[in-house]
Structure formats: structure tokens, C-alpha cells
N, C-alpha and C positions, 0 to 999 in steps of 0.2 A: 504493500500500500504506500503510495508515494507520500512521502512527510511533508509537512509546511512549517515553515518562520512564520511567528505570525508579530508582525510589527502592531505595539499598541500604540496606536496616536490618540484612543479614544478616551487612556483613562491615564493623565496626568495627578500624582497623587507627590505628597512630598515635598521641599524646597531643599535644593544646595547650591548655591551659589559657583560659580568658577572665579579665579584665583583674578583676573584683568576683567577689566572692560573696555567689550569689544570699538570695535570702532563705526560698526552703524552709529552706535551711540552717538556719535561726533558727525556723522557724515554720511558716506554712503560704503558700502563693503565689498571690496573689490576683490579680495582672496586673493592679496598680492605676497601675504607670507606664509610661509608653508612649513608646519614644524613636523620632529621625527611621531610618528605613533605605532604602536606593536607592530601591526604591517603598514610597511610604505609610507604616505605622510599623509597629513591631513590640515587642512586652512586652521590657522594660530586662531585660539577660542572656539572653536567646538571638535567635537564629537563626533564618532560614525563609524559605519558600518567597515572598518577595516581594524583587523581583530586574529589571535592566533584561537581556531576552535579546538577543544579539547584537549587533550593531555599526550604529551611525547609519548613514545613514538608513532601515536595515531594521531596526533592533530595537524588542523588542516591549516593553512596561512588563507585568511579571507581578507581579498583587497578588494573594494567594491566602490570604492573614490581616489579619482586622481587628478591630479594638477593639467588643467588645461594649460596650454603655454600656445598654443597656433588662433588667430583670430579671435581673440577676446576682445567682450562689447567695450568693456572699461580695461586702461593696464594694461599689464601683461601676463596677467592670469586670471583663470577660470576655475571653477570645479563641476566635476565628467562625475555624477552617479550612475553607475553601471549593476543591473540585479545582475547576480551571480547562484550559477547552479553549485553546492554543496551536497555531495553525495546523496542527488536525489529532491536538497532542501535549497527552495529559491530564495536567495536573501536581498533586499533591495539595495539599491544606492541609496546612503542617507547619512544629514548631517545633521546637526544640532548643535543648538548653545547651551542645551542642558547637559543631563550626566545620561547618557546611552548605558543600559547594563545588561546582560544576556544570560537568558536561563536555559543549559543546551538542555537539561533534562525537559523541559513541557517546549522547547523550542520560539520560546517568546525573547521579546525588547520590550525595556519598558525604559520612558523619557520622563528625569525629574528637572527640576532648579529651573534656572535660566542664570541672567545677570540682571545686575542692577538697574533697573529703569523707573524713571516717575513721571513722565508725558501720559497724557491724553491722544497718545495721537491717534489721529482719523485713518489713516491709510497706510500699508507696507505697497511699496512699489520696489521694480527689479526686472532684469531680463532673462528668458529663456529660450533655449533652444532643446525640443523633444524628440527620438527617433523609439516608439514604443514598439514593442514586441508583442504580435498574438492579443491585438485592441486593450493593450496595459492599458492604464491615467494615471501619471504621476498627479502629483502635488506640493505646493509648498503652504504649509498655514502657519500662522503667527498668533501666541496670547498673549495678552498678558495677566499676571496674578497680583495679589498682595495678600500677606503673611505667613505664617509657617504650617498652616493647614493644608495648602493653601486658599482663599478663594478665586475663582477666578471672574475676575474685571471684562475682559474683553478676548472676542476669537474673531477668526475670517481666514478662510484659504482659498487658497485657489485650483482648480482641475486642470488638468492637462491630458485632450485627446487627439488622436489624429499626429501627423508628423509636421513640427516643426523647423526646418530645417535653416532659415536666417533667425537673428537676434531679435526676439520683440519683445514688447514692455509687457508686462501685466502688472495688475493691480488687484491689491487686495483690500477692501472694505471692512475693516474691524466693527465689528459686532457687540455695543455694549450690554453688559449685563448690572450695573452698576455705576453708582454716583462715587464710589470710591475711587483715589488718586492711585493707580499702581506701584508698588514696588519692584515689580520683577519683569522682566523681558523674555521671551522665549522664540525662535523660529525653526520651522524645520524644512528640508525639501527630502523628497523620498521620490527615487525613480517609479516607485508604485505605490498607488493610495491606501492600497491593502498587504498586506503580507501572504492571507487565505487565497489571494488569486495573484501575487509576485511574478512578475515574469523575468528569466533569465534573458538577459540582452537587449533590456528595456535600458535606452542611454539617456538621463536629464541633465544637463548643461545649465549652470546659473550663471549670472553674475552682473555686479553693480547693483546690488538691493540699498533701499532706503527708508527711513520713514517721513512721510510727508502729512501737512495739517494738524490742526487740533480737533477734535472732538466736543461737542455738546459739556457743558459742564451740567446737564438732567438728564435722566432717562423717564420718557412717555411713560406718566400710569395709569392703568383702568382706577375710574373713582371708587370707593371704599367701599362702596353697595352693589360693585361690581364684582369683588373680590374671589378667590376660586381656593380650593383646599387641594389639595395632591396628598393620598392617603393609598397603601402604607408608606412609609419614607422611613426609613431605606424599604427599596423593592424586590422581589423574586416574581419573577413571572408576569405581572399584571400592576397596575396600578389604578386607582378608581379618581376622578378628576369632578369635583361636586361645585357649580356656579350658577348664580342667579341671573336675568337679565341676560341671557344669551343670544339675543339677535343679534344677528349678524359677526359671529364669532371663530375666528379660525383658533385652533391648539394647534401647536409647531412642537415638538420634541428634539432637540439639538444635542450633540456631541459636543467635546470639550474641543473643537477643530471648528464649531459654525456649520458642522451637515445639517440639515433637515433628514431627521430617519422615518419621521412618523409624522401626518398631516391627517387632521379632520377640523370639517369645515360644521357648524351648529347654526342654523336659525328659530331657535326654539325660546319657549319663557325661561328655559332654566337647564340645566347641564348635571346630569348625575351616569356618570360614563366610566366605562370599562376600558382600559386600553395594554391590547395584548405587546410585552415588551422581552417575551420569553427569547426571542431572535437576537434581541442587543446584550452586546460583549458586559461584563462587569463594569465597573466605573460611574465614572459621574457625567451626568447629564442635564439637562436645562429646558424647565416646560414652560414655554412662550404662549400665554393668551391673549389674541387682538380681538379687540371689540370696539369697532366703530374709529377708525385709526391710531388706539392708543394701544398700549402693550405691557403685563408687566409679566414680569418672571420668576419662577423657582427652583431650585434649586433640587432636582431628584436623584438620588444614590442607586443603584442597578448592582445589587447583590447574586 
């Protein structure tokens, strides 16, 4: 039976900091220094998928990023995430500014920390260039959090399908979930958005990311009498979503990356609903209700 990595982007738990701060911080990131890591090298301030798996004299060297150096948007470098087949297990290209850590026994990654950050900002901008293998989509998404639980402030990513093959811009739209100032920065790019469908020989090319604007100092709420319950919290299976004044009302379900997993739309006097979440990964999640152009959100655990 063929095995899978399965990359989590869905459930960022934890905070640790890395030692510098990066230099989007300051500007924009051009992956112009490149330091040593277990295999091969990796852009100075993050993380990724290049790693020695398992134990002498059976482990494998997994190099799955590398230093662009031929037509780079910005500079004179880039970074090439490349999935890579592992005896059988497709692991993607991926970087981060958090702490990347790898469990070979259940074959998972899981991404904690970031760096220090305290903007509002409205937007991550950056270029890419995609050549996906067998209809991949890579991704890059950006959060940010604050405190040591952590919560998290703001998400937005972006999908990548079909073949890219010159430099274009994209832009990512952060997604607030909160009137809080961040602390912490985090972004990721992964040659595939999934680990469960990772394809070997899926190539994502970054480079010159940025953060641009400021962001809303409020976030839109339903009035008080509009208010809704998310019960049980923490969830297994199901969760029951109870609200009054339901005309005209969409529930959005979000990932800690800004996915939409789950969408139903309510015209009714009142909302006492079931919503089957058996399908979604562990971790934390975000239940968005608009009613009448306003929104407000909570916060759901997925046990």
C-alpha cells in the first residue's frame, strides 16, 4: 500500500520563535542568503523540507529545496521547491519561518512559531513560477498569531494551478479574525497544498515576497441579538451551530491557512444545525457567520 507525508498546514499549535529577524520584516525577501542545513542549504531564517530520514545505515538524504541562481525575479536568487519521491512517500517542497518537525513513524510535519511581527498588514505579495505534476496546486499562505497558545489574528493563501512558467505577482489577502495587534509572523510555500495527494516532480519557484498595507483597525460584527453558539467545543465528528435571526445567513468553516472546507447558506427565522466535520484533519478551525454583510467568528477545536 503506497504511504503518504502528510504535510499539516491545517493545524498550527505552539509558538517558538527563531533566533533573527527575517528581513521581509524590513522589506521584501529575496532568498539572497543561503545557509548550510542537514541536507544541502536552505534560505537564512527558515525551514524545510531538506532533512536526513531515519537512522544510519538506512537513512535517506531528502533534499527537496534549492537555491535558484538562473533568472531570478528579484537578485540573484530564488528558491526551487521540488516534491520528492521517498521510498514510495511523496514529500513536498517547503519552506517556513517556523520550526518544521517530522514524525517518520505516522509520516506527518507539523509547523510551529514564526518570528516577530506586530503590523496589521492587509496583504502578503511575491512572485511565482509553477510546473505541477499529475494537476498538483501548490500554495503559499501567510498568518499571523499572538501569544503563547497561540491565537491566531489573521490567515490568507494562495492556490497555484495549471503551469506557470514566467515570473508573476500574486497576492495574498489576509483574512482577519480579530481586533488584536499580532505578535508573531509566519509564511509558508509548499510545492503541494496537500501532503494526502503530494506529487513527486511538482516544481514551485518563489521569490521577492512582501508585505504590503495596513488592515482595518475592527473587525465587522453581527449585532448581539444576532449572536450564534458552536457547541460541543472542542469537536469529534459533528458540531451543532444554534442562531437566531437567520435571514439571509451564510456559515463558512475555515482552516488555520483561510480555506473555506465547509459552506451552508440559511434563510430561515433561526438556525439550530448539525454540521458533519468527521472528514476534517485535527486542529483548529474558524466558524465565520455573515448575516446581512456583517461577520463575526469563532473559534472551533476539531479533536
Amino acid at each position: 500500500m503506497r504511504k503518504f507525508f502528510t504535510l499539516i498546514i491545517v493545524s498550527i499549535f505552539g509558538i517558538g520563535f527563531v533566533n533573527a529577524q527575517a528581513p521581509i520584516l524590513t522589506g521584501h525577501e529575496s532568498f539572497e542568503t543561503w545557509v548550510p542545513a542537514d541536507v544541502g542549504q536552505l534560505p537564512d531564517y527558515f525551514q524545510g523540507t531538506n532533512a536526513i530520514i531515519g537512522t544510519p545505515p538506512l537513512s535517506l538524504d531528502l533534499e527537496a529545496v534549492t537555491e535558484g541562481t538562473s533568472n531570478s525575479q528579484d537578485g540573484n536568487s530564488h528558491v526551487v521547491m521540488t516534491g520528492q519521491d521517498i521510498s514510495g512517500s511523496c514529500v513536498p517542497g517547503v519552506i517556513t519561518q517556523g520550526r518544521l518537525t517530522f514524525d517518520l513513524g505516522t509520516q506527518t510535519a507539523s509547523i510551529t512559531g514564526g518570528v516577530p511581527y506586530t503590523t496589521r498588514s492587509a496583504q502578503m505579495k511575491g512572485f511565482f513560477k509553477y510546473n505541477p505534476a499529475n494537476g498538483d496546486t501548490g500554495v503559499v499562505a501567510a498568518w499571523l498569531l499572538k501569544g503563547s497558545t497561540p491565537d491566531t489574528i489573521a490567515v490568507g493563501h494562495v492556490e497555484f494551478v495549471g503551469t506557470t512558467d514566467t515570473w508573476t505577482e500574486f497576492t495574498i489577502d489576509l483574512f482577519y479574525y480579530s481586533n488584536d495587534t499580532p505578535d508573531t509572523m509566519n509564511f509558508l510555500c509548499s510545492s503541494s497544498i496537500t501532503g494526502s495527494n503530494a506529487q513527486a516532480g511538482s516544481v514551485l519557484e518563489i521569490d521577492n515576497v512582501w508585505f504590503e498595507g495596513t488592515a482595518p483597525t475592527s473587525v465587522n460584527s453581527i449585532v448581539a441579538n444576532n449572536d450564534f453558539v458552536v457547541s460541543p467545543n472542542p469537536a469529534t465528528g459533528y458540531f451543532n451551530l444554534r442562531m437566531s435571526n437567520a435571514h439571509n445567513t451564510t456559515v463558512k468553516v475555515h482552516n488555520t491557512v483561510g480555506q473555506v472546507v465547509i459552506t451552508k447558506t440559511f434563510n430561515t427565522s433561526s438556525i439550530n444545525d448539525r454540521f458533519d466535520i468527521s472528514d476534517l484533519n485535527k486542529g483548529i478551525y474558524f466558524v465565520e457567520v455573515v448575516n446581512d454583510g456583517k461577520s463575526k467568528i469563532k473559534k472551533l477545536v476539531v479533536r
